[in-house]
NUDODO-700836 format. One line per 5 residues: their letters; for each residue x, y, z of C-alpha. Coordinates in steps of 0.1 Angstrom, whole numbers, padded with zeros to 4 digits, always signed. Layout:
REM residues N
A	X:Y:Z; ...
//
This chain:
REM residues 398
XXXXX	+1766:+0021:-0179; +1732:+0040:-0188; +1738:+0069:-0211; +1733:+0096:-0185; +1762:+0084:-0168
XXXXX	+1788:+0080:-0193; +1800:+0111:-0185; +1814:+0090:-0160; +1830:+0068:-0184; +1870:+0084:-0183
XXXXX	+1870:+0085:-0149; +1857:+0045:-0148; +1887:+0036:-0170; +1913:+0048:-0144; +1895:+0037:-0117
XXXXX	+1893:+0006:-0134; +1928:+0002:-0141; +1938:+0013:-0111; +1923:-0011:-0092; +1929:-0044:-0117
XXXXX	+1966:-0028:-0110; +1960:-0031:-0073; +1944:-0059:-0069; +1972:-0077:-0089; +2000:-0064:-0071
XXXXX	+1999:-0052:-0043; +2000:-0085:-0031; +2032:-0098:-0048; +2058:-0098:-0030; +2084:-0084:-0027
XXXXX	+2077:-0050:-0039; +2040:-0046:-0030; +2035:-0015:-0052; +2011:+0013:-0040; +1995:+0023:-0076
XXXXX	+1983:+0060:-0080; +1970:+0083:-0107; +1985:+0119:-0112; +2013:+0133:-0129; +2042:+0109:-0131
XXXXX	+2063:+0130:-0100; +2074:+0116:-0069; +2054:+0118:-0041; +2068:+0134:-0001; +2102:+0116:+0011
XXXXX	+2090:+0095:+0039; +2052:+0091:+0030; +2055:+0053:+0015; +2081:+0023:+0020; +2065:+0001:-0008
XXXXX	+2075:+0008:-0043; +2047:+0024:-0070; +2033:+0028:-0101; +2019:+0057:-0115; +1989:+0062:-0140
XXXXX	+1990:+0092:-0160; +1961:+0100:-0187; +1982:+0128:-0209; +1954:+0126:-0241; +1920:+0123:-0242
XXXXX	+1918:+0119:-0286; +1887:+0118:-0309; +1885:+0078:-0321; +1885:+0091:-0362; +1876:+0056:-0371
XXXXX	+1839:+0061:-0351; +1837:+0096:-0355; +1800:+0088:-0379; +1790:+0058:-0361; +1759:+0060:-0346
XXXXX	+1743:+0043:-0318; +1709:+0033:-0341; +1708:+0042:-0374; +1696:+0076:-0377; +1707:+0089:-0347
XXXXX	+1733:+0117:-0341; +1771:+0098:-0335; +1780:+0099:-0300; +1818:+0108:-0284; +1841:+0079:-0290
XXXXX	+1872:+0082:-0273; +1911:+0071:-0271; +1924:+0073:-0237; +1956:+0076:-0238; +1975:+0063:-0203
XXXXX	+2015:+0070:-0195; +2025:+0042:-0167; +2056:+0055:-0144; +2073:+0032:-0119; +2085:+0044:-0088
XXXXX	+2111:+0026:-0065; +2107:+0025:-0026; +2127:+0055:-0031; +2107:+0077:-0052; +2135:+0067:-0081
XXXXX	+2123:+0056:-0113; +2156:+0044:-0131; +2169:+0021:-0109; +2164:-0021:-0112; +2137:-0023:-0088
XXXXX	+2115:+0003:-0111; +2126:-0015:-0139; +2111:-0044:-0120; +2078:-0028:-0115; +2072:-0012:-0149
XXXXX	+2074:-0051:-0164; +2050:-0061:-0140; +2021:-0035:-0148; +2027:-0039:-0185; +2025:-0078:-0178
XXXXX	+1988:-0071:-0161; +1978:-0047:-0186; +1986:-0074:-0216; +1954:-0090:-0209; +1930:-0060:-0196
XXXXX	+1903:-0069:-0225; +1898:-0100:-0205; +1896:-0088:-0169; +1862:-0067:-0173; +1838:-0080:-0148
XXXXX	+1805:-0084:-0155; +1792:-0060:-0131; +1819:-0031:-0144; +1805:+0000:-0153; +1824:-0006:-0185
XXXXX	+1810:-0038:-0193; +1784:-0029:-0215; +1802:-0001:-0232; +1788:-0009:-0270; +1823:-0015:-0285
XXXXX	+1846:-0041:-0264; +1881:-0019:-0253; +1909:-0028:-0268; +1943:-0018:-0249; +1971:-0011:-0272
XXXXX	+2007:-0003:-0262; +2022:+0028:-0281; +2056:+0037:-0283; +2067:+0059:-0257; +2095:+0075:-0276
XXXXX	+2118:+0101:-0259; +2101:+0133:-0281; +2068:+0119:-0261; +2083:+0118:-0227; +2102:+0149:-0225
XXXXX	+2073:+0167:-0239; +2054:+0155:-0207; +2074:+0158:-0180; +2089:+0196:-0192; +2098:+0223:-0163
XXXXX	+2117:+0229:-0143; +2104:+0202:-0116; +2105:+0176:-0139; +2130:+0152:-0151; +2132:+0126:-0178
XXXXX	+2116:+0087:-0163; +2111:+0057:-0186; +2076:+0047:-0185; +2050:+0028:-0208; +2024:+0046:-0232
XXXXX	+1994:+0028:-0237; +1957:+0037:-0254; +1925:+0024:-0240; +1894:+0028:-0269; +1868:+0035:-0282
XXXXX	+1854:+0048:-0247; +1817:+0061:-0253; +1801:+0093:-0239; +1768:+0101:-0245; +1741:+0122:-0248
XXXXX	+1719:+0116:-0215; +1688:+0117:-0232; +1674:+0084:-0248; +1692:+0088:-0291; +1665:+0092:-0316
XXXXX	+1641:+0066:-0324; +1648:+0041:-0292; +1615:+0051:-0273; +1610:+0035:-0242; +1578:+0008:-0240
XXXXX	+1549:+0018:-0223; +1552:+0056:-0229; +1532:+0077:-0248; +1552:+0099:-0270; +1523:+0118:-0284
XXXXX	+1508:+0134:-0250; +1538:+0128:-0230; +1522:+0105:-0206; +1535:+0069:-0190; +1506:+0047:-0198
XXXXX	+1520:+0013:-0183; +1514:-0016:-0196; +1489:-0007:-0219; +1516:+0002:-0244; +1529:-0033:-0241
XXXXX	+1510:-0052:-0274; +1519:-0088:-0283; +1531:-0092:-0321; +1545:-0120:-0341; +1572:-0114:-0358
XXXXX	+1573:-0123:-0397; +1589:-0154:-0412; +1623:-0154:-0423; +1614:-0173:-0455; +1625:-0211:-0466
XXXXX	+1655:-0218:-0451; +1677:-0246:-0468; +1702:-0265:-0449; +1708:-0296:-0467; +1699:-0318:-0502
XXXXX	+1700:-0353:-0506; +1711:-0370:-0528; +1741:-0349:-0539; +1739:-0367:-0575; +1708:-0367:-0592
XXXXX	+1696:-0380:-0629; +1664:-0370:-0647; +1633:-0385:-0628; +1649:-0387:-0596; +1631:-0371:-0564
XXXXX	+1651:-0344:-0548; +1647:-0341:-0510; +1656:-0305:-0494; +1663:-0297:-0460; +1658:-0269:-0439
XXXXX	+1632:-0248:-0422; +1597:-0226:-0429; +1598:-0254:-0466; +1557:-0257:-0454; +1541:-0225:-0466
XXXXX	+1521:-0221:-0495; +1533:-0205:-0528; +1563:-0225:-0522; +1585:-0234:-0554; +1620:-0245:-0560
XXXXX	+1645:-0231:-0584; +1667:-0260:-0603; +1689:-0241:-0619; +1668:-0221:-0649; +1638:-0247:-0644
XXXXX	+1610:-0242:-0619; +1593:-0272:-0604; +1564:-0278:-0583; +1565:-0296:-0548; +1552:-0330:-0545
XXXXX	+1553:-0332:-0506; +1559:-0306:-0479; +1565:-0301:-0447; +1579:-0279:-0419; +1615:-0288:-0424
XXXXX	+1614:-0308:-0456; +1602:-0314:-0495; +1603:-0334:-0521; +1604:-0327:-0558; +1610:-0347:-0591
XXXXX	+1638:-0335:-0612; +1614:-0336:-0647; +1602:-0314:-0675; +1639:-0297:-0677; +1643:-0282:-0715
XXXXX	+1675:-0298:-0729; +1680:-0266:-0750; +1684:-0242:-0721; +1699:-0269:-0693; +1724:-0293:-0694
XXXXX	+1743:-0317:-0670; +1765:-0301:-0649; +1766:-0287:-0612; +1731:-0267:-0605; +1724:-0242:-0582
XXXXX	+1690:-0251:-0563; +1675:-0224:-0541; +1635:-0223:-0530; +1613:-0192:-0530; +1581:-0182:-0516
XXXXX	+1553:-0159:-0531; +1541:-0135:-0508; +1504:-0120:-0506; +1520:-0092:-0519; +1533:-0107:-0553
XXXXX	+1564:-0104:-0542; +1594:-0136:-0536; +1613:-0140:-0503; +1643:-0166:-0515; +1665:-0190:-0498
XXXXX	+1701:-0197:-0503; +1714:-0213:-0528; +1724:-0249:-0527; +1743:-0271:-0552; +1737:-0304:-0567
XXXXX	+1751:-0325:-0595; +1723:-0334:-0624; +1740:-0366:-0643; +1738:-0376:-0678; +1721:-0408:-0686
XXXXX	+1730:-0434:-0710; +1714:-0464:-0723; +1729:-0480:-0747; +1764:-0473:-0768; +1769:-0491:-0800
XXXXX	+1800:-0488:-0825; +1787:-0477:-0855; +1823:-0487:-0874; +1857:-0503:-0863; +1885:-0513:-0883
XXXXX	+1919:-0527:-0879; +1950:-0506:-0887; +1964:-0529:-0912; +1966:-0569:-0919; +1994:-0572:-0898
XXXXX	+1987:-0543:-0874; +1953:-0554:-0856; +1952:-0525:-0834; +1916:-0511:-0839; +1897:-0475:-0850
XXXXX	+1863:-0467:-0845; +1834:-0447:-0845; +1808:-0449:-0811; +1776:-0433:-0803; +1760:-0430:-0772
XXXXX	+1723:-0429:-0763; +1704:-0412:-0735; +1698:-0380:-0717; +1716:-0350:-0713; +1743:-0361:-0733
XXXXX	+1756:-0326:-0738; +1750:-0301:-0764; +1779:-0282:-0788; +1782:-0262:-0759; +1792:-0282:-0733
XXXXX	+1823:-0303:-0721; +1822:-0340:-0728; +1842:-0367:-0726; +1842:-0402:-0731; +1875:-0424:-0722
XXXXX	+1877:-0463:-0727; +1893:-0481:-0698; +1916:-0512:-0696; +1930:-0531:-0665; +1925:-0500:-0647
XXXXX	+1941:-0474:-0670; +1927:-0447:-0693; +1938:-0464:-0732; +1920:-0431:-0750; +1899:-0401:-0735
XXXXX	+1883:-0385:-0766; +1869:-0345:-0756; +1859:-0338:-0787; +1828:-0352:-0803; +1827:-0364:-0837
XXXXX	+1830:-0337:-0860; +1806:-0352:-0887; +1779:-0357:-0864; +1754:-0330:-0852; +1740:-0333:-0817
XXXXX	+1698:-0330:-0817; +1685:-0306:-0801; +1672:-0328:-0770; +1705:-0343:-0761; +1697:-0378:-0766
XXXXX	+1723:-0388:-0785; +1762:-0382:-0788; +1790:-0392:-0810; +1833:-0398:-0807; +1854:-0413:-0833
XXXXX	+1893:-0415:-0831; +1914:-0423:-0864; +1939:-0451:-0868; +1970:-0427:-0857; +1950:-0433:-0821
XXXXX	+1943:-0470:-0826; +1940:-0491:-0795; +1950:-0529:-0791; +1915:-0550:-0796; +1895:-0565:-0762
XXXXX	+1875:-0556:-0740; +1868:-0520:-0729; +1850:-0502:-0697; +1833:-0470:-0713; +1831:-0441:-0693
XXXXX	+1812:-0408:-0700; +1809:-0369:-0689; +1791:-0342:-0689; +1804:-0307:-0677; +1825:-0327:-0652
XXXXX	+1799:-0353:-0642; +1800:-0388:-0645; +1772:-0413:-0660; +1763:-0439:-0637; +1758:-0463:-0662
XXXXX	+1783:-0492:-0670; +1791:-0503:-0703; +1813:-0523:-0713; +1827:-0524:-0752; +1842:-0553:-0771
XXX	+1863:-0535:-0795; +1874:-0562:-0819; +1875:-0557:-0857
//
């Protein structure tokens, strides 16, 4: 409905529901209701043989929840509405208390149930900026006597319901949405030369995806998305920044290398990719997450004893070489494995040895109270959560 005519806008709602009422039912037999709109009275003995149902709006109220919402941002708030609709049947009579009234007032409150979904596309109301929402209200007796007071009036059970937010306008275009192809400035229509091609600006990189999920140090990243072509392009491992080593429009490739082992450590790491603008300023993706493992290469047990001469259940001391091996700060575990189960997990590092700085090397011991029967042993290693890939295997024998 164009501004200018929303004006029009109450009396399109009861037309409206008039009409979804009569095109419903007054072909259902066996009533074939008449519907009207006016005050919920009976109309002249003799003027209708079918029975009806009556539309009453008894409130037009200020929607409280819209009241400051604009239609574009700086523009003065329009009207938004709450219709407020009474529904009265009518027998063939002109009663409305008997069965057959009854009858009719379940059948309009059955058609009205689903009014959000009825507007056609060519409604007047079909472009009303806010979809209308019908909600039943409580027609309580205080409501209903209050309406239908005097002395021509009697007491009829009928159905409130609300219709909102209804919008009326100003007619006049809201500040700041100017019409293309007139000039503002002199108040002339100049056509189609106001009409000017642009392009609009990029959205930035985009990420969609990254594969692999699991990376280790030297691995190459691949990230997914859109706009990952543009120049000044770099991407955001967790505290590290790294350089591209292949672009294009919807993917890149970068080497996870040169992270400082003092400020990162293996874990789960947020990656996101930003772009330098001409103006010095960044635009940034979303962030995306992937796991950076720990490597080891080699474990070795530095000691390993047996409880006793007649208890050959063993102690020891291990240490574990590699990268990212976790610093005092992080979470680490190490577990040896047996026939499938866990026979120690150790989450504290060896309190005599001191981690360097570079993560390359880590320590567990566990004391004889913790012994474990002597064989052969599957070690297994994290970091912050993640897992090593690397398979060891221990022969812890005394």
């Amino acid at each position: 409905m164009p501004l200018a005519q929303t004006g029009l806008a109450v009396g399109s709602v009861s037309r409206f529901l008039r009409d979804l009422l009569t095109t419903t039912l007054t072909t259902v037999p066996p009533y074939f209701p008449v519907i009207t709109v006016q005050r919920p009275q009976p109309i002249a003995s003799g003027t209708s043989t079918h029975g009806r149902i009556n539309l009453f709006l008894y409130e037009v109220e200020i929607d409280a929840a819209m009241r400051n919402i604009p239609l574009t941002p700086g523009s003065q708030p329009p009207l938004w509405v709450v219709l407020r609709y009474l529904m009265t049947a009518f027998d063939h009579t002109e009663e409305s208390d008997t069965v057959e009234s009854h009858d009719l007032l379940g059948m309009g409150m059955q058609v009205l149930l689903g009014v959000g979904d009825t507007l056609p596309p060519g409604n007047a109301l079909s472009d009303n900026p806010e979809p209308l929402k019908l909600t039943f209200d409580q027609a309580t007796p205080e409501l209903l006597s209050r309406l239908m007071q005097g002395p021509d009036d009697k007491y009829r059970c009928s159905a409130a319901f609300q219709i909102r937010p209804v919008l009326i306008a100003e007619p006049l275009p809201v500040s700041g949405l100017q019409l293309v192809g007139v000039n503002y400035v002199l108040g002339t229509k100049i056509g189609l030369a106001g009409v000017h091609n642009f392009v609009l600006p990029s959205l930035g990189p985009q990420l969609t995806d990254i594969q692999p999920l699991s990376v280790e140090l030297g691995d190459t990243l691949t990230l997914l998305g859109n706009g990952l072509n543009a120049s000044g392009i770099m991407v955001h491992f967790g505290s590290a920044l790294l350089t591209p080593n292949s672009q294009h429009s919807d993917a890149l490739t970068v080497v996870v290398n040169g992270l400082d082992p003092a400020v990162m450590s293996a874990g789960n790491i947020p990656v996101s990719v930003t772009q330098t603008l001409a103006s010095g300023l960044d635009i940034a993706s979303g962030l995306l997450n992937v796991s950076l493992l720990p490597s080891v290469t080699a474990i070795s047990i530095i000691t390993i004893s047996a409880v006793s001469a007649v208890n050959p259940d063993v102690f020891a001391t291990i240490r574990l070489t590699g990268k990212l091996l976790g610093s005092k700060d992080d979470y680490v575990e190490f577990a040896l494995v047996r026939n499938g189960e866990v026979a120690i997990l150790l989450d504290t590092p060896d309190p005599a040895f001191t981690p360097p700085p570079d993560q390359t090397q880590q320590q567990f011991t566990f004391p004889s109270s913790a012994a474990i029967p002597p064989g052969t042993y599957f070690a297994v290693f994290r970091v912050n959560g993640q897992q090593a890939k690397q398979a060891f295997t221990l022969n812890m024998v005394a």
